[in-house]
Structure formats: structure tokens, C-alpha cells
C-alpha positions, 0 to 999 in steps of 0.5 A, spaced: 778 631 958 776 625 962 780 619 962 775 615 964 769 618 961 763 612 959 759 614 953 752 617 955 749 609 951 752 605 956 748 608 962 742 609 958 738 604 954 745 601 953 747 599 961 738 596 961 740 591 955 746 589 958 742 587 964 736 583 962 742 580 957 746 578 964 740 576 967 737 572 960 744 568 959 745 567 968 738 563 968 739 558 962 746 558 964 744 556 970 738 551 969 743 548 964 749 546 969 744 544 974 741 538 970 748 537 965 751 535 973 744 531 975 745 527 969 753 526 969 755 528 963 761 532 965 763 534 958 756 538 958 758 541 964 765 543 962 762 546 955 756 550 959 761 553 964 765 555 959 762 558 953 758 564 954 752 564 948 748 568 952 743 562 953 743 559 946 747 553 947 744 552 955 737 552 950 741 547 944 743 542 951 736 542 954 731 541 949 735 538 943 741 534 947 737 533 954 731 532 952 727 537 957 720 538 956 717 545 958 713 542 964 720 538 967 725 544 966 724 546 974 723 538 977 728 535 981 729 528 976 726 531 970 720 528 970 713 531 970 710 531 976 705 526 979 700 531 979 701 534 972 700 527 969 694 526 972 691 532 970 692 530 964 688 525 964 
């Protein structure tokens, strides 16, 4: 008898969906907290940091509450990019 025996799911397909569900949640989570702290809005952040949603309540915040749009998700100010918004014309 093994006393620490993991069953043969955890490191098969189950330790895989473990992974992309880890690195899904850190990147929402992340893009939340950076623009909930570029905003100030401190309770927001709080929420973010605590909560584990696995990237739910991250993309509640962005889109619904702060009002990202796709094409202002990775700008420093939220903004679209001058270049964007010309191409666009």
C-alpha cells in the first residue's frame, strides 16, 4: 500500500486540464488586477486578488465594469492606440 499514491487521472489528461485551467485564470487575473490598479479602484483590486473564479469574475470586471474593449486590453491607458484609430478611417 502506498500512502501517497495519486490516482493515474491527476497525472494524465487530468494534471493537462489542471495546467491550461491555472494558466487561463493567471492571465485574466492578471489583466484584471493590472487595470482594477490603473484605475484606482481598490476594492475591485481587493475582489480580483482574492476571489479565485478561474477568469470569470476578471472578464465580468473588464468588459461589463471597466469597459475594455478587445483592442484596448494590452494598452497602457485603456485607450486604442493612435495608429489603430487612423486605420480605421
Amino acid at each position: 500500500m502506498e500512502p501517497f499514491h495519486i490516482g493515474p487521472g491527476v497525472m494524465g489528461g487530468g494534471f493537462s486540464l489542471f495546467l491550461l485551467l491555472a494558466v487561463w485564470a493567471l492571465f485574466w487575473k492578471g489583466l484584471a488586477l493590472w487595470h482594477s490598479s490603473r484605475k484606482g479602484e481598490q476594492w475591485w483590486f481587493i475582489a480580483l486578488l482574492v476571489l479565485n473564479t478561474f477568469g470569470i469574475l476578471e472578464i465580468i470586471y473588464l468588459f461589463a465594469v471597466a469597459k475594455m474593449r478587445a483592442d484596448t486590453l494590452f494598452t497602457f491607458d485603456g485607450k486604442v492606440p493612435e495608429h489603430a484609430s487612423q486605420e480605421s478611417h
